[in-house]
N, C-alpha and C positions, 0 to 999 in steps of 0.2 A: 411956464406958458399958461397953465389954468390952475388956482386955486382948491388947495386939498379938500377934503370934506370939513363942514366945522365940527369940531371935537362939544361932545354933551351929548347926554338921555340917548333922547328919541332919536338926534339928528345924526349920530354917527349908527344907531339901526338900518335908517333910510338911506344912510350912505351906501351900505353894505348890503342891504337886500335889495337885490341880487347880487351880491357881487362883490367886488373885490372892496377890500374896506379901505383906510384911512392911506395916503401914498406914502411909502418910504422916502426919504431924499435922492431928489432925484439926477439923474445921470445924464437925462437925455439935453440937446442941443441941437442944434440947426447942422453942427459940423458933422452928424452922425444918422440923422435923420431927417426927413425934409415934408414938413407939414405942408399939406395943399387944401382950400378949400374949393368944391367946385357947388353949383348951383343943380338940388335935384328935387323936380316935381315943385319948385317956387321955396323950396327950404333952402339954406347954406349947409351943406354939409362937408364933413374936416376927414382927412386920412391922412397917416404917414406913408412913405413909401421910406425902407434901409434895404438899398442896392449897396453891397457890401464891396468892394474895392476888387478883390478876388471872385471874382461871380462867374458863373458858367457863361460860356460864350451863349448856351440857350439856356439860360436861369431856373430850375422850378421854382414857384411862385406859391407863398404859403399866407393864407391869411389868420389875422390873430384877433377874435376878437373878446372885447370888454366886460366883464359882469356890467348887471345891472344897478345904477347910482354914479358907474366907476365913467371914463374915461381911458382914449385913445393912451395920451399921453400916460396916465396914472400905470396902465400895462404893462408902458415902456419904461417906464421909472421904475417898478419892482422889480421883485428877485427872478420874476419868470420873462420878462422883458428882458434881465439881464441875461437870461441863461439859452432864450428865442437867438439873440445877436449873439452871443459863443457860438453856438449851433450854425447861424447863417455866414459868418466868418470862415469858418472851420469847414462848411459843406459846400458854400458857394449861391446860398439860393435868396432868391426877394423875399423879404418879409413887409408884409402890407396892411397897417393898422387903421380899419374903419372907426369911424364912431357912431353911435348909435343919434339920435333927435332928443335936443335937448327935454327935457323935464321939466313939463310948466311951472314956471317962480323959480327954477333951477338950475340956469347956462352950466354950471361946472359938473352936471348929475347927468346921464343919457342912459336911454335904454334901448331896447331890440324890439320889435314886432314880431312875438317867436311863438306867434298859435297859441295864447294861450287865453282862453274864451270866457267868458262871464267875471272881469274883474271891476272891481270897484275904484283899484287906486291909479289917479291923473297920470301918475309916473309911471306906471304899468301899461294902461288902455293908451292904444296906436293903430292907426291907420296906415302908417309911412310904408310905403313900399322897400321895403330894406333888403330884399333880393333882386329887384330889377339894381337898387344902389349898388350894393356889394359885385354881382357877378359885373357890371357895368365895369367896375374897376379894373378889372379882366384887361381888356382892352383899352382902355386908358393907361392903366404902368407899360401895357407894350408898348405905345407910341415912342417910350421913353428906355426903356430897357428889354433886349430880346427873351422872352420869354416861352420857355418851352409846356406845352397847353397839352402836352400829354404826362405834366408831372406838376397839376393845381392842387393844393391842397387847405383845408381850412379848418381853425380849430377856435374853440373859444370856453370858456369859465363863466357858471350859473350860466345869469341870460344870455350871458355869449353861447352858453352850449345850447341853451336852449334856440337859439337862433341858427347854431351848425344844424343842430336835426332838419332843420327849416331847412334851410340851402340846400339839404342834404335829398329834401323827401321831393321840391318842387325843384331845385337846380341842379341836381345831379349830376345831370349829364355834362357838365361845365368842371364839375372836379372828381378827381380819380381817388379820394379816401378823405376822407375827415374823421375828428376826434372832439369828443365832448366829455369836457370835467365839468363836475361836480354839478348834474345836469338830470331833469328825467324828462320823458315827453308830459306834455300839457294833456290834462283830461278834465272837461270836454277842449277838444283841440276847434281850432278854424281852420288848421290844413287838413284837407279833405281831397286831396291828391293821393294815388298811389303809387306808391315811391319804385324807381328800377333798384335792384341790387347793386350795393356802395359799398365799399371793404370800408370799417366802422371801429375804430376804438371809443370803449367808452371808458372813466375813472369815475366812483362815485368812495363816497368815505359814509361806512353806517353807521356814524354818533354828527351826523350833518344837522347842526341847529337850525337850519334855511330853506334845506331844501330835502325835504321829507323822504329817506331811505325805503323806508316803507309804504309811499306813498300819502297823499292829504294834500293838508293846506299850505300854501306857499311863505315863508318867515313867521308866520303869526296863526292864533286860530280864527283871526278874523274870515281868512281865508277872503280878503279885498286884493290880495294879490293872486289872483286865482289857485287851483288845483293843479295837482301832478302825478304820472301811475309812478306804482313804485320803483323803484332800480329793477328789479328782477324780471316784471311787464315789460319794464324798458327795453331791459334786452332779450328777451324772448320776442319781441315785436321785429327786432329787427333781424335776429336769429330766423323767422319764418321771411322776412321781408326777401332776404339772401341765401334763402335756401340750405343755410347751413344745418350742419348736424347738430340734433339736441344733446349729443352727449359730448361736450369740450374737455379738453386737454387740462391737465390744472397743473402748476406751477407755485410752489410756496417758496416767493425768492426770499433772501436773506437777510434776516434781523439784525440789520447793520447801526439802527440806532434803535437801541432796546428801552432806550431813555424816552423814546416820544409815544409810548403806549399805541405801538400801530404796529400793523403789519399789510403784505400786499401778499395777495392771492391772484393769481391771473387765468382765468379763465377765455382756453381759444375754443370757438366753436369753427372749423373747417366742413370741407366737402361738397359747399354748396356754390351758388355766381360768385359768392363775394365774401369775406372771412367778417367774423365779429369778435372782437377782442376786450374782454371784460377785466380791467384792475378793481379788483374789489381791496376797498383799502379799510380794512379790519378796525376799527377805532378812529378811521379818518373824519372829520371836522369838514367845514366849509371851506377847505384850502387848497392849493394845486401843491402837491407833493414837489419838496427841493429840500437841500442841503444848507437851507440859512433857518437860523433861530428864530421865532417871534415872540413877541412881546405879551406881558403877563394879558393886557386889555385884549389883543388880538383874540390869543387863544379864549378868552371867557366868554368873547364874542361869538368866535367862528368856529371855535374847538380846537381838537388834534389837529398840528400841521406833523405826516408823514413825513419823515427826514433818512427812509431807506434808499429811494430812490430819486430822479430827477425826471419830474412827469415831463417837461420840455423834448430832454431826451429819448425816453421812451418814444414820447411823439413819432419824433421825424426818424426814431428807427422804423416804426411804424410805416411810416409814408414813403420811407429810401422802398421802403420792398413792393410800393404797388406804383407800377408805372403803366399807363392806359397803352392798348398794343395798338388801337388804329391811329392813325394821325388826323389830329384835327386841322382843318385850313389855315392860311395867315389870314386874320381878320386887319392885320393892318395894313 
């Protein structure tokens, strides 16, 4: 459907900052997913909708969205696209892939409008209302498929997380948990909302080439792709946000591939509105944790890919256990 990133230097950098890099070969087709473009705020903007065969007669509805450079479709064609559609199969739920506003000189590059303030690079700076878009979608897949609005959830990779925090701080009240890999919040930010309390996983890996573990500047020192606080602000921010406790539960799961130089640590903060759940991925890279290999250029690019666990997974156990107790109206 859309053209991979071009392979060289600079251009498979830009591919990947933010985000997901070069597409694996891809799997998706019309028979398994069903791209729609609709018209938002005078832009064309693209989503898939995969209503899986077996779906709950009230579906929960999970959104997946893109890193930045990457693409809707790119998502779906990976390893973590493939492992979204096992999961949606197997659980019954919508999976809904937005795309972010193309990238000027770049139709096959898009990115998010994810707070993130004083940047220099075209492909970064956006105005696009990308939360009236996305939560809009809400009610749009209902027309089409019953959807249960007390079990929304959204997740996405780099600019894609950095866009869940978004949704998360100003839309909240629209989804019952979200999850953000390989992600910190923007500083100085543009969302200058006060967020309600959201049950929140986060996954960050601390040898991240892209996106600064410790905080700084965004893929480069230019720092043209703005700032970010570091993992640890991150989730202490949200830790006070949900009133959780500062002292978390910690969990060293098991070194089940000893071979990828990683390890996961999981850190739950409970007790408060709403839980914060921290995969700290010890040696992890710019990647979503899963069980397939990468490639020698990947890793030199993006780092350790984690191969203990399947962050997909993780996800939507994550999301199976927070269901909203009051009920929202039929908007359709």
């Amino acid at each position: 459907m859309r053209r991979s990133c071009p392979l060289g230097g600079r251009l498979v950098l830009l591919c990947m900052a933010i985000g997901v890099v070069v597409a694996a070969p891809g799997i998706g087709s019309p028979e398994d997913i069903v791209w729609k473009t609709i018209d938002w705020n005078g832009v064309e903007r693209t989503y898939g909708v995969y209503a899986p065969a077996g779906h709950a007669e009230l579906a929960p509805l999970v959104f997946l969205l893109h890193g930045g450079g990457g693409s809707a479709q790119k998502t779906w064609d990976q390893e973590h696209g493939r492992s979204w559609r096992a999961l949606a199969d197997e659980h019954g739920f919508v999976l809904v892939l937005p795309e972010g506003r193309s990238d000027p000189g770049s139709p096959d590059a898009h990115h998010w409008n994810d707070c993130r303030k004083d940047v220099g690079s075209a492909a970064v700076r956006s105005t696009e209302d990308d939360v009236g878009f996305i939560v809009g979608l809400i009610d749009r897949v209902s027309f089409s498929v019953p959807i249960d609005r007390n079990r929304v959830y959204a997740a996405g990779a780099s600019n894609g997380g950095m866009m869940t925090y978004r949704l998360a701080i100003e839309a909240g009240d629209r989804f019952v948990a979200v999850a953000a890999l390989i992600a910190n919040l923007p500083e100085p930010t543009e969302c200058e909302v006060t967020p309600a309390p959201i049950p929140i996983l986060i996954m960050n890996g601390t040898d991240d080439p892209l996106m600064p573990f410790d905080g700084g500047c965004v893929a480069s020192d230019r720092c043209d792709r703005g700032r970010v606080m570091s993992t640890a602000d991150t989730v202490a921010w949200w830790v006070e946000v949900n009133g959780a406790s500062g002292e978390p539960s910690v969990e060293r799961l098991a070194n089940r591939a000893w071979f990828d130089g990683s390890r996961v640590i999981v850190y739950t903060y409970v007790g408060g509105d709403a839980d914060v759940v921290y995969y700290h991925i010890e040696g992890g890279g710019h990647t979503v944790p899963g069980f397939e290999a990468t490639s020698r250029l990947r890793r030199t690019l993006s780092g350790s890919k984690n191969r203990d666990i399947d962050g997909p997974t993780e996800i939507w156990t994550f999301f199976e256990k927070n269901v909203r107790r009051n009920t929202w109206p039929d908007r359709t």
